[in-house]
C-alpha positions in Angstrom: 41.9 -122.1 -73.7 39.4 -124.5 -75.1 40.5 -128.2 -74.4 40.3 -128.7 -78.3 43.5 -126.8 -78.4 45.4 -127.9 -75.9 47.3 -130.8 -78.0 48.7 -128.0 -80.4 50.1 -125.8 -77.4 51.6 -129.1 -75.9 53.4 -129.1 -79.3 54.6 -125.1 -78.5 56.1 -126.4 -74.9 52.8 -125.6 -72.7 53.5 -127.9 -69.5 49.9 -127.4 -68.1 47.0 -126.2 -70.8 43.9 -125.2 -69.0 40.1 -124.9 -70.3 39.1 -121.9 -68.2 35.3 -122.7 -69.9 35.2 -125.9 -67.6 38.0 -125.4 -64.8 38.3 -122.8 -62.4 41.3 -122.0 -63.7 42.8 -120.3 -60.3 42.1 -123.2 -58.7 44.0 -125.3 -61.3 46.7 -122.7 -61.3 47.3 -123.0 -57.6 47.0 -126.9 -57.5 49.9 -127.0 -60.2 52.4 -124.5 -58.5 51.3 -125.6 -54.9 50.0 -122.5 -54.1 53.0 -120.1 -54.7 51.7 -118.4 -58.2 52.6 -117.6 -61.1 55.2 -114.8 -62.6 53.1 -113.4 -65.7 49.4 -113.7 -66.2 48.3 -112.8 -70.1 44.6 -112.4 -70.1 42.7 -111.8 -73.7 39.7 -112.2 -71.5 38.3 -109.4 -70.2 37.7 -107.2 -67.1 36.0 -110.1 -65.2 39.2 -111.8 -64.8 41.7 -109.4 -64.2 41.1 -109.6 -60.4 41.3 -113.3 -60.5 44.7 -113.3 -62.6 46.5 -110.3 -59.8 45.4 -112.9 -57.2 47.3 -115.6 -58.7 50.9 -113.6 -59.1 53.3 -114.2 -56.5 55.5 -111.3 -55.4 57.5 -109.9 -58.6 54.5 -111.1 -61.1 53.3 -108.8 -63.9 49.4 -109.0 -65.3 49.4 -107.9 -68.7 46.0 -107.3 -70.1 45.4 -107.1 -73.3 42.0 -108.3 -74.9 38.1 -108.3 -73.7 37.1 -111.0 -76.1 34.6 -111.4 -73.6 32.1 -109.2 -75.6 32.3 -111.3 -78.4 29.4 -113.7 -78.7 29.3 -115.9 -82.2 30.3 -113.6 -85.1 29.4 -110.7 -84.0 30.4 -108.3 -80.9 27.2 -108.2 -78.5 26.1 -104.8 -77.4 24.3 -106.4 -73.9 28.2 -108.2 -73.1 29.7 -105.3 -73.8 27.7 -103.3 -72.0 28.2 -105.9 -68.7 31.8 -105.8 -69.0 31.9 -102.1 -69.0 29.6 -102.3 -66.1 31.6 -104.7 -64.7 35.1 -103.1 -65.5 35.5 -100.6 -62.9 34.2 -103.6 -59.5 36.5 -106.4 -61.6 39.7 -104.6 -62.6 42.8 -103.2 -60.8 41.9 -100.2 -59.4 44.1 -97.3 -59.9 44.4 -96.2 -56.1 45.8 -99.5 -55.0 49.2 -98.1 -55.9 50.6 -98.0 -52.6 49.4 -101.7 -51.8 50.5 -102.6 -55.2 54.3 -101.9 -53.8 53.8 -103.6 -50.9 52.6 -107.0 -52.8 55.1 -106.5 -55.5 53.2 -107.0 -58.1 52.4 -104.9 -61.4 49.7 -104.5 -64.1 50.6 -103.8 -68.0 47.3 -102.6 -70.1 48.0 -103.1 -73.8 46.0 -102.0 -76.6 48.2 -102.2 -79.9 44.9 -99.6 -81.8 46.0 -96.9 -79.4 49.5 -97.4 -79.7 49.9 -97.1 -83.3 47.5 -94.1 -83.3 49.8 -92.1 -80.7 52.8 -93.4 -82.2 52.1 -93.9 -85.7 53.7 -97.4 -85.9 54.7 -100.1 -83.9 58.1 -99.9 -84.8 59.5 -99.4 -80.8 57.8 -102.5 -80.1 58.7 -104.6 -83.2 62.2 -103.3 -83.7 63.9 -105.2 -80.9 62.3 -108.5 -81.9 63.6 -108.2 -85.7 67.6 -110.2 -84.6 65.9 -112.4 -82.7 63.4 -113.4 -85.7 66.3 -113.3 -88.2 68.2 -115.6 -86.0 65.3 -118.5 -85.8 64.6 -117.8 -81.7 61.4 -116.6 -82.1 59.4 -118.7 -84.4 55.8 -116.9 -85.1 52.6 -119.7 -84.9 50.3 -118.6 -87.9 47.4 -120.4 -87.8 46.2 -119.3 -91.6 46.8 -116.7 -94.3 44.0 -114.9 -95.9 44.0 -112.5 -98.8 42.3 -109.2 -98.5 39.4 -110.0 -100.5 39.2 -112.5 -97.8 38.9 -110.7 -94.8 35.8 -111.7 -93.6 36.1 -115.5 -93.9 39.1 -114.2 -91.8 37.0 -112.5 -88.9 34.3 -115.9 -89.0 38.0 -117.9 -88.4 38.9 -115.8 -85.5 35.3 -115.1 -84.3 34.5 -119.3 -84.3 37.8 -119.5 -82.3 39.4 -122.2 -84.6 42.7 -120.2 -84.7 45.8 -121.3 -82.9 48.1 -118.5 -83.5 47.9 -115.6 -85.5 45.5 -114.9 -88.4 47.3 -113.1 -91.2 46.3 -111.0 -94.4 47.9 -111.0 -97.4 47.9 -108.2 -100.1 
């Protein structure tokens, strides 16, 4: 996360913001546990750093993966960095036959794509559902960073797309 940010996560109870543009961010991550890891790894990255986020889990941690906003150049989505992280994808991410040393570290990787989910499923209600008492109750507390209406949407896309969001960017019929 850009260092421009890292005030406003503070205010969400981040201990230890990182600017993986100018840190290694293993490096940090191993200076500030002294070496033992970390329990979950959420990367919105891409391919090229799922390898480096296994590596930092201790025995027990989960990567979830989730995003490859490393194809996203400016406003728009660049064919030539997609086209290197697909290249890339199958040398930087877990490989499928490491199963058997995958038990043996104890570790565990989640792939999440919420398009494909809905389209097999038809909602997202399994994965909402159980966070509905939780949000009635005031435990969860959603971080929106604006609210656009639909005749909006593309100042909404230039919002995400310059990266100025902290939190979720919602529209509103």
């Amino acid at each position: 996360m850009s260092a421009s940010k890292h005030d406003a996560i503070r205010e969400n109870g981040v201990d230890h913001a990182i600017d993986y543009r100018s840190q290694d961010f293993a490096e940090e991550v191993r200076r500030i546990t002294g070496g033992e890891g970390i329990d979950v790894a959420f990367d919105a990255l891409g391919p090229s750093s799922f390898r480096k986020d296994y590596k930092l889990l201790r025995p027990g941690g989960r990567l979830i993966m989730y995003g490859a906003s490393e194809v996203q150049t400016g406003e728009r989505r660049s064919l030539p960095a997609a086209l290197r992280t697909l290249t890339k994808s199958p040398f930087s991410s877990m490989p499928w036959w490491k199963g058997l040393a995958m038990m043996n570290e104890n570790k565990g990787v989640f792939g999440l794509n919420m398009l494909s989910w809905w389209d097999a499923e038809g909602s997202l209600d399994r994965v909402i559902e159980p966070l509905i008492p939780a949000l009635r109750k005031g435990e969860l507390k959603p971080v929106v960073a604006e609210a656009f209406s639909f005749d909006r949407a593309p100042d909404a896309h230039r919002f995400i797309a310059e990266r100025r969001n902290i939190g979720k960017v919602v529209l509103v019929p």
